[in-house]
N, C-alpha and C positions, 0 to 999 in steps of 0.2 A: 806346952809340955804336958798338963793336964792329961790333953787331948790325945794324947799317942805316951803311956805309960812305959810302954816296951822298948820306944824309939831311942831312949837315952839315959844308956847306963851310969856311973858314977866315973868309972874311968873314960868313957863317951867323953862326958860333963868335963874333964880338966882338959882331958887332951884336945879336945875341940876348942875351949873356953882361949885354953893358950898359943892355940895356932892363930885364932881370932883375933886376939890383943897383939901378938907380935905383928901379925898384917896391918893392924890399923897401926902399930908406931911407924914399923917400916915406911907405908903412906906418909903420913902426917912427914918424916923426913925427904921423902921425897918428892913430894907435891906440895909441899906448904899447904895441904890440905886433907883433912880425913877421904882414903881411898874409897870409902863406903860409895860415894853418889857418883864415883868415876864410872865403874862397870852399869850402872842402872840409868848415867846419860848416855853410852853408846847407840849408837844409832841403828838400829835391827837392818843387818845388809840382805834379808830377803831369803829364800830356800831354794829358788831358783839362778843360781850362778855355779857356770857361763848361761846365759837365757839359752830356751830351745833352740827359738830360733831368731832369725835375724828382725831387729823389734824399727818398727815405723811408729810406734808412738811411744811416749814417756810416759804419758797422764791421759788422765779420762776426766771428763768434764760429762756429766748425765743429766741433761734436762727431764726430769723427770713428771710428766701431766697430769696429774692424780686426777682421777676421775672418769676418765676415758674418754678422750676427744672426741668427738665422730671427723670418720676417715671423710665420709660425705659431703661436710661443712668445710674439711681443709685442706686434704690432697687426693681424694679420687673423686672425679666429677661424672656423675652418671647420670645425661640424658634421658633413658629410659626411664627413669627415674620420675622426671618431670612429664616427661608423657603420660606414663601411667597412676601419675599423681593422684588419691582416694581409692584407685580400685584396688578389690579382695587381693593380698599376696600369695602367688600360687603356692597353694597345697604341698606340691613337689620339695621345694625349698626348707620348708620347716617343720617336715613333720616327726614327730619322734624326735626332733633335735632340743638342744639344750637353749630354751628362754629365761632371762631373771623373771620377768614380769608383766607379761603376756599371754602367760600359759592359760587358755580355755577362752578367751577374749577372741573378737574377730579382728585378725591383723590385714591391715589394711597397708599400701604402698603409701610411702612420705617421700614428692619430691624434695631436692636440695633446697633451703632457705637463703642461698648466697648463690651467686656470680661465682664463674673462675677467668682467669686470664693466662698467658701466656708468658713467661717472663725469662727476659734474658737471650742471649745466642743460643741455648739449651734450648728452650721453648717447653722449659717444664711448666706443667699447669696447674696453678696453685689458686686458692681462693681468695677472693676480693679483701677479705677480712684479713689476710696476711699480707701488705705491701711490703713490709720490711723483710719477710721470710724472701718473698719473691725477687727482694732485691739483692738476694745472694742464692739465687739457682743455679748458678753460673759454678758455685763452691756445695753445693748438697746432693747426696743421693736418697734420690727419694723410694724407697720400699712399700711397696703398695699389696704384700702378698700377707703380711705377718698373720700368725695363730697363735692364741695360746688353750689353755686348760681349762682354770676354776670362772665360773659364771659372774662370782660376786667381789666386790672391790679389795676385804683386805685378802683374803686368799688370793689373788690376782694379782694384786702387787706383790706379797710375797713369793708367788711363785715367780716373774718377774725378775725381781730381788736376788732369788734365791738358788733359783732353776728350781724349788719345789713347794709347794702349800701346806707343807707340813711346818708348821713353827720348830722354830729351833737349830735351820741351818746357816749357815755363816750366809752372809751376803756378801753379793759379786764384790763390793768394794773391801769387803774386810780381807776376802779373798786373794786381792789384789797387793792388797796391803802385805799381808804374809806372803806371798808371792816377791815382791819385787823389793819391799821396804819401800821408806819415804827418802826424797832427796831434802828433806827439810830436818833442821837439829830443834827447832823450840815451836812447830806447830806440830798437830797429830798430823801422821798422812795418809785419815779419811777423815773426811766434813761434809757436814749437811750442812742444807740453808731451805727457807722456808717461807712462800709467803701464798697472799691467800684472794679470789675474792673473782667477779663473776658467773657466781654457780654455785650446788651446792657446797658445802665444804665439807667432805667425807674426811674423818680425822686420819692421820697418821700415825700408823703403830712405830714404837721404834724399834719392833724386832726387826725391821724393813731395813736399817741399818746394824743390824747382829751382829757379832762374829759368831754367832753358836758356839761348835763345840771347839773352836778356835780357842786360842788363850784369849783371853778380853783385851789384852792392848789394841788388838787387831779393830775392834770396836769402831763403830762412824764416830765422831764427835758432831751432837748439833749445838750449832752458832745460832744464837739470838741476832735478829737482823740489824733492830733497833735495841739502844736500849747497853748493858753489861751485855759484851757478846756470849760471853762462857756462864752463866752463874754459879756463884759462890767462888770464881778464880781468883778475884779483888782483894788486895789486901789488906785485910782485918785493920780499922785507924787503931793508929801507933804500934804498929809493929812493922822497925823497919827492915829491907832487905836483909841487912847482917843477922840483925835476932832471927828471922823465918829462916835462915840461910841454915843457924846452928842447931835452929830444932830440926830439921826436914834430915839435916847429917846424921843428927841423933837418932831419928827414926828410922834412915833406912839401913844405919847399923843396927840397931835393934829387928831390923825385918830380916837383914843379913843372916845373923844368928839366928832365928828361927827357921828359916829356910835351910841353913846347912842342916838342923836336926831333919825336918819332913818333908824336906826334898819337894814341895809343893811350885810348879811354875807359878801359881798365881803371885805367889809372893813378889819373885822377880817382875810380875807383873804390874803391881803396883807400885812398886818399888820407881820402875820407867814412868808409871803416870804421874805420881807423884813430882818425879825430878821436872816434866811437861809441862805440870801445871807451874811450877814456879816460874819455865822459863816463859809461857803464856802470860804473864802478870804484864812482860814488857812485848813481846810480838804482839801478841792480840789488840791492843791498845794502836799499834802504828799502822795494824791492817785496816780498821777499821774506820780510819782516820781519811775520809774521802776527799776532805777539803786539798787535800795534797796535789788529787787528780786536774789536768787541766780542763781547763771549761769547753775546747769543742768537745774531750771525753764525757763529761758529763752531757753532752747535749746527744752525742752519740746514742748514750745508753737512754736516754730520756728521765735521767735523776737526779735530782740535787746532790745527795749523798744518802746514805745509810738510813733508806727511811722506811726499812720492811718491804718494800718492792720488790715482783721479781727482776726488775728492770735493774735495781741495784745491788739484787743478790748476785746476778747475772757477769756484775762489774767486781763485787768480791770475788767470783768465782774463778777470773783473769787472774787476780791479785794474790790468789791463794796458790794459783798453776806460778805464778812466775817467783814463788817464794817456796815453790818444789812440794807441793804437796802430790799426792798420787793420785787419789782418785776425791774428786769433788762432785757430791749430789744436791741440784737442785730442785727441789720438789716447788711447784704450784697446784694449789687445792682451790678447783673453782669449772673445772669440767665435764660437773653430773649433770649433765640436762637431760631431766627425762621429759621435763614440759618448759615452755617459752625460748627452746633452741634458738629460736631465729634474733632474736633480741641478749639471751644468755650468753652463746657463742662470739657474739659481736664483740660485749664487756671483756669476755675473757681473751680473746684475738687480744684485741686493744692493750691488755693489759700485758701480756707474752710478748707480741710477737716483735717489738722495738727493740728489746733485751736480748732474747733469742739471737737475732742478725745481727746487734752490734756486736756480740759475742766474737762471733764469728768473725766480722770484720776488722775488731780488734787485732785477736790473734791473729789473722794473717798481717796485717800491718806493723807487726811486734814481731814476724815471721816466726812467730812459735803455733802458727794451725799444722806447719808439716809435719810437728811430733806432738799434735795433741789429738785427741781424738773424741769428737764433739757428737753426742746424740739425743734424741729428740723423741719420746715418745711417751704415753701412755701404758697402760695395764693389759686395754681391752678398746674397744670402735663402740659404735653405736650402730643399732639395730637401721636395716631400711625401710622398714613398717613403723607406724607411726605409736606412739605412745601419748594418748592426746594432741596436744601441739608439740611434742619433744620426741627424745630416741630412747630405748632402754639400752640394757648392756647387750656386746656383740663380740664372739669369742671368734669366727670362722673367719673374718678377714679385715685388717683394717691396717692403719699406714704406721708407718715411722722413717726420719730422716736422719742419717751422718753424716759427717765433715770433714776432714783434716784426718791425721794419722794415715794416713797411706793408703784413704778412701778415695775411689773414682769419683771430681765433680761431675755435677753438672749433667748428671742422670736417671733415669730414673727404671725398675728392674721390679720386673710383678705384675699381678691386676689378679681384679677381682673380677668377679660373673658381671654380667650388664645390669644387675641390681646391685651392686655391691657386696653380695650377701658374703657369697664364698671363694676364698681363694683356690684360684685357676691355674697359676703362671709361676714358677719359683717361688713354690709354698715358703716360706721361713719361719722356723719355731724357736717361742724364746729362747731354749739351749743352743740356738746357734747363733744369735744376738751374743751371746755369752763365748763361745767357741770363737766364733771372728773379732771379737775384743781381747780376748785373750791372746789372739795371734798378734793381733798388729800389736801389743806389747811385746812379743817376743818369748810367749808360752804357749806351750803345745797342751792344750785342754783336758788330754788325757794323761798325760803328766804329773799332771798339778794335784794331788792327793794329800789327806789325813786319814790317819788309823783312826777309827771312833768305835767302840762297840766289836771290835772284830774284824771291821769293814774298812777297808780304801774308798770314802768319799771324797766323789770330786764336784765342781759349781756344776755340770752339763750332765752329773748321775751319771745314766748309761749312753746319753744320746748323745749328738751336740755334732752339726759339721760347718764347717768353716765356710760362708758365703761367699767363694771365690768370684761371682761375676761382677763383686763388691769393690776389689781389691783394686788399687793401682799399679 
């Protein structure tokens, strides 16, 4: 009240104060419960209904590879490559173009450090280091064409993220989130998961899951793997459900009233997190609870249970889709190799690629891959000149694979030059990673807007087309 002197006259102040009180008795008779926490646990139905268009998937599940795989080591196999293994990289390819960290250095050609094979009736060609990826080509389209923008990792991932490198715009999931709402009442519906290890480990900003200038409910939530998943959701020893029940009443009738004076959404917005976190006190606790799963699941994923893996984040990730959350991001931080690639990429393979595929084969044996929609990739590739024994960063072409949601198996759509360097064949730019997700939920990409500043922003800005040779 302070805060906004002009907002609230004297007769404001009764006639508000008594509309207030008469709604909370009216409540309290009709609910056997103060009305205050009714409107703040409704479930946000979304700003897009009836959807654009007609939606093949519900949920997004986004393996997310922090660090930049190289396309090299795990789905495009260049020959040429190993041919011309040491010699000078021609001229032609890199000159004037954008290097992290090879700029003025002699770049030299780096054949492959791995094997590929053949896998499946598809006869998609995947790297030795990915068995288990390979053992579901039959279910993935593999994209061999992608570009993106910023050179260096968090600009990359943000831009990724975001469709832009500029901090502070909502990210795809928050996006989504406002978009469609969650089909869940007591998780949030976006979640991170998180785990680590084969490689460098370049941190995680959490503007990567923003809502920017979104209302902040729209916000990721990150889950602790191991350990309190939520921290600080736990509640306080000796305070039991009823006593936290009467304070949280108390408080968001108290937010109530401030929000009728200043009209501020945030208010409402807390208001909703608040009432999430209480019902998380009890959901969180039975997600996280692996021992439930049967044991050929656990041997599936390759986990005991909830032990910080992404193998087992991978198995949350099922667990959070089939308790209707909307969009789930999995990040692994462990694929910067810029030296010891051939030994680094192996660890991190290893550590991916059993979780990755059981995913996968999960859902379909749950028959929930036909409305979910599963993807796989990195920021940025890795350079085909060498950086010592490793790859630096590589913006002009490198891979990503999909799944499920009303993606074509068992294909594969792109190429790069016979070095790998540059994409040749159905260029794909992150805004349309972002464009063809948005469809197969059943959003038309140019639709999907917020006023900010003046401006109708949308996740794909100005660009963004829908990868049709993708679809099923």
């Amino acid at each position: 009240m302070t805060s906004h002197p002009d907002a609230l006259t004297r007769r404001n102040l009764l006639g508000r104060t008594a509309c207030s009180v008469g709604a909370l008795t009216l409540g309290s008779a009709a609910w056997g419960r103060a009305w205050t926490s009714e409107p703040a646990a409704d479930r946000w139905p979304g700003v897009v209904h009836p959807l654009h268009l007609p939606a093949k998937a519900k949920r997004v599940i986004y393996l997310f590879m922090s660090g930049g795989p190289s396309h090299l080591e795990t789905f495009d196999h260049k020959p040429k490559l190993t041919e011309l293994h040491g010699q000078p990289m021609p001229e032609s390819f890199t000159k004037g173009k954008p290097i992290a960290q090879l700029q003025g250095q002699a770049l030299k050609i780096f054949g492959p450090q791995v094997g590929f094979k053949r896998f499946g009736q598809s006869g998609q060609e995947i790297s030795e280091l990915l068995p288990h990826t390979g053992s579901i080509a039959d279910d993935i389209c593999i994209m061999h064409s992608l570009t993106t923008e910023p050179i260096n990792h968090d600009p990359a991932q943000t831009f990724f993220n975001s469709g832009s490198s500029i901090s502070g715009r909502p990210s795809m999931g928050a996006w989504v989130n406002y978009a469609l709402g969650s089909e869940c009442d007591n998780l949030p519906g976006f979640v991170v998961l998180t785990s680590f290890g084969g490689g460098q480990g370049q941190p995680i900003s959490a503007r990567q899951w923003s809502a920017g200038f979104l209302p902040s409910r729209f916000q990721g939530v990150l889950f602790q793997s191991k350990g309190d998943a939520v921290l600080y959701v736990s509640r306080p020893e000796g305070v039991s459900p009823a006593g936290q029940r009467d304070v949280l009443d108390s408080v968001l009738a108290l937010n109530h009233l401030h929000g009728e004076v200043v009209d501020d959404p945030e208010i409402s917005t807390r208001n909703s997190q608040y009432e999430m976190a209480f019902k998380m006190q009890s959901s969180v606790p039975d997600l996280m609870d692996l021992s439930k799963e049967p044991a050929h699941v656990l041997e599936l994923y390759g986990t005991k249970g909830a032990d910080g893996s992404f193998a087992a984040n991978c198995l949350l990730a099922r667990r959070l889709a089939e308790r209707g959350v909307r969009f789930i991001q999995v990040y692994h931080r462990g694929w910067d190799h810029h030296g010891g690639i051939k030994n680094g990429i192996a660890e991190t393979s290893r550590l991916t690629d059993q979780g990755g595929a059981a995913l996968v084969k999960d859902l379909k044996a749950r028959g929930m891959l036909e409305d979910t929609l599963v993807v796989w990739g990195g920021e940025f590739g890795r350079t085909p000149m060498a950086q010592g024994d490793g790859r630096d960063h590589h913006i002009k072409g490198f891979s990503m694979w999909m799944a499920g949601g009303g993606i074509k198996p068992g294909i594969t759509i792109g190429a790069t030059d016979e070095l790998g360097y540059n994409a040749v064949e159905d260029v794909i730019e992150a805004h349309d990673i972002h464009a063809t997700m948005l469809h197969q939920l059943g959003i038309d990409h140019t639709r999907l807007t917020f006023r900010f500043q003046g401006r109708d922003y949308r996740l794909t800005d100005v660009k963004g087309t829908v990868v049709a040779k993708i679809l099923a």
